[in-house]
C-alpha positions in Angstrom: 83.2 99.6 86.5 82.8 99.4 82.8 83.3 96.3 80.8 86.6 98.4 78.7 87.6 100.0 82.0 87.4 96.7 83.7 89.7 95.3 80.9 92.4 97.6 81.3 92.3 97.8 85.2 93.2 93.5 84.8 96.4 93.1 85.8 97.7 89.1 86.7 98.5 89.3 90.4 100.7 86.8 91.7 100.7 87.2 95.8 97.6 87.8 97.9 96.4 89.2 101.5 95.0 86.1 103.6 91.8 87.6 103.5 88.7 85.0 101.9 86.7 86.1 98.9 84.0 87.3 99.9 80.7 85.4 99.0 79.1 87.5 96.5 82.2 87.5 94.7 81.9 83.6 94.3 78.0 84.0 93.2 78.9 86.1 90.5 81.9 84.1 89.0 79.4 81.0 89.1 77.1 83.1 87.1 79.5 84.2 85.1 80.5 81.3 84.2 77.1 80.1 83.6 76.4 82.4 81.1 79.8 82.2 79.6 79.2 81.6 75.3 80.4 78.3 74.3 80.7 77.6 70.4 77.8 75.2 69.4 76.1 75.9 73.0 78.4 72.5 73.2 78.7 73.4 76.9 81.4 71.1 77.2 83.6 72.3 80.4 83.5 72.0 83.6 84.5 74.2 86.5 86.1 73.5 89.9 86.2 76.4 92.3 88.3 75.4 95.5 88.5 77.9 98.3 89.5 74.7 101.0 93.2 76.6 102.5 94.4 72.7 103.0 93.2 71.7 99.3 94.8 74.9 97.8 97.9 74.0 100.0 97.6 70.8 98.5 97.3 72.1 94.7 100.2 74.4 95.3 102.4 71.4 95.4 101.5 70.4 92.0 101.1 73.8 89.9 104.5 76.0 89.8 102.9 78.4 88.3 100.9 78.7 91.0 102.1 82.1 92.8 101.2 83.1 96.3 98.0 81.9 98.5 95.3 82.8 96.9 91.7 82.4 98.4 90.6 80.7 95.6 91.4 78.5 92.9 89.6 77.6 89.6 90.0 74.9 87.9 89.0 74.9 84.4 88.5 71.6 82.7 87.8 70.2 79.2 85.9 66.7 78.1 87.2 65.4 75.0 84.3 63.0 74.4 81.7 65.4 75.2 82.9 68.1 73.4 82.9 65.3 70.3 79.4 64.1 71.3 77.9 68.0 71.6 80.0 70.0 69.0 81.0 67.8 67.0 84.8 66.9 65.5 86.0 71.2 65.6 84.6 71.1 68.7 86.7 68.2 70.4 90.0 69.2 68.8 89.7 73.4 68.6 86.4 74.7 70.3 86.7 73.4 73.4 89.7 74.9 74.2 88.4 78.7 72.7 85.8 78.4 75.0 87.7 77.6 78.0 89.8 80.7 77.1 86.4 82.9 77.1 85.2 81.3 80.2 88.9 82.3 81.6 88.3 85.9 80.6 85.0 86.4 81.7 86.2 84.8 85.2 89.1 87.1 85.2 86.7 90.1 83.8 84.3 89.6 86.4 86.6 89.4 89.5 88.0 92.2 88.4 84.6 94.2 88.0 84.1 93.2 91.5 87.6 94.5 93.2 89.2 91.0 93.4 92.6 90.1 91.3 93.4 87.0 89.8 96.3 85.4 87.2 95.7 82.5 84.6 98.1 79.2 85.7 99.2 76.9 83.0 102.0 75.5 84.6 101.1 72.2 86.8 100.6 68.6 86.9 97.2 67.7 85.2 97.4 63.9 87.1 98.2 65.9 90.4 95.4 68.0 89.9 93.0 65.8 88.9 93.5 63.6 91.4 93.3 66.5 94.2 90.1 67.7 93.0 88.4 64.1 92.4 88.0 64.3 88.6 86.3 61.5 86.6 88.9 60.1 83.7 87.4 61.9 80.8 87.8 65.5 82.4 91.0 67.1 82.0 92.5 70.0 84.0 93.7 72.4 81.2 94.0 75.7 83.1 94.0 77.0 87.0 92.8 80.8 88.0 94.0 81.9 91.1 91.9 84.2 92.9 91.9 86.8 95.7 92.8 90.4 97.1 95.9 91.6 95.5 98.5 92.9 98.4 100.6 95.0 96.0 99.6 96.8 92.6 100.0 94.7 89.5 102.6 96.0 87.8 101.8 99.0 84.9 100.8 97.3 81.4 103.4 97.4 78.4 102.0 97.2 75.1 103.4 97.3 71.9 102.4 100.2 69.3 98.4 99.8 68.0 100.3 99.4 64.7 102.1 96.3 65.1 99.2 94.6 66.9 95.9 95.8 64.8 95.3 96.1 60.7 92.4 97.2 59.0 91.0 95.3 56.1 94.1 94.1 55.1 97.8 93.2 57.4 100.0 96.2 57.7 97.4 98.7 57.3 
């Protein structure tokens, strides 16, 4: 699949077949993620991915948002002081979070790519979650993936008109 096709075919799913990922798919979201840009090569996150069915069970206790059973779970965390320390001021208070949101993409992009569905999670409790997957103080929790084999098709994309979304060279045009 394309990288264009691939972003239209992404669709959040939120419940899943019980069936694992399988392990390539893993490989390549690593990688991904290893080759993920990150302003000022700051490199700053850090990356849990759970596929434990008890610790996931566990994490769905603590993260509403958190729809379904999924095979896997990423957790996507940011580090304030390292961020400061490797980028700099922007990067501790804006960068690190617009790289988390590329990182979340290409995570997203790349199950995708590979026939496995997945759907961002903001909604849980960061102490819950760092607790559950043994972060150090510094690292915070600021977004979850969920990730597996989609049992029903996402529903069909809405967008508003090209128009209200996209100018050229100057707003409203």
């Amino acid at each position: 699949m394309d990288v264009l096709e691939t972003i239209k075919a992404r669709r959040s799913a939120r419940s899943f077949t019980d069936q694992r990922l399988e392990p390539h798919i893993v490989e390549a979201i690593k990688e991904a993620i290893l080759h993920s840009p990150s302003a000022s090569n700051a490199q700053e996150s850090h990356f849990v991915i759970i596929q434990d069915e008890v610790r996931i069970r566990h994490i769905k206790r603590f993260a509403q948002g958190l729809s379904g059973v999924p095979a896997a779970v990423v957790v996507l965390c940011s580090n304030h002081q390292e961020a400061l320390a490797r980028g700099g001021a922007d990067s501790a208070d804006t960068l690190r979070f617009i790289n988390l949101g590329v990182a979340a993409s290409v995570i997203m992009l790349t199950a995708q790519s590979l026939g496995a569905s997945s759907c961002p999670v903001r909604s849980f409790h960061a102490p819950s979650i760092s607790a559950i997957t043994g972060l150090p103080e510094e690292v915070k929790p600021e977004l979850l993936i969920s990730l597996g084999y989609a049992d029903k098709p996402p529903r069909p994309k809405t967008s508003k008109p090209p128009k209200e979304m996209i100018s050229f060279e100057r707003y409203g045009n």
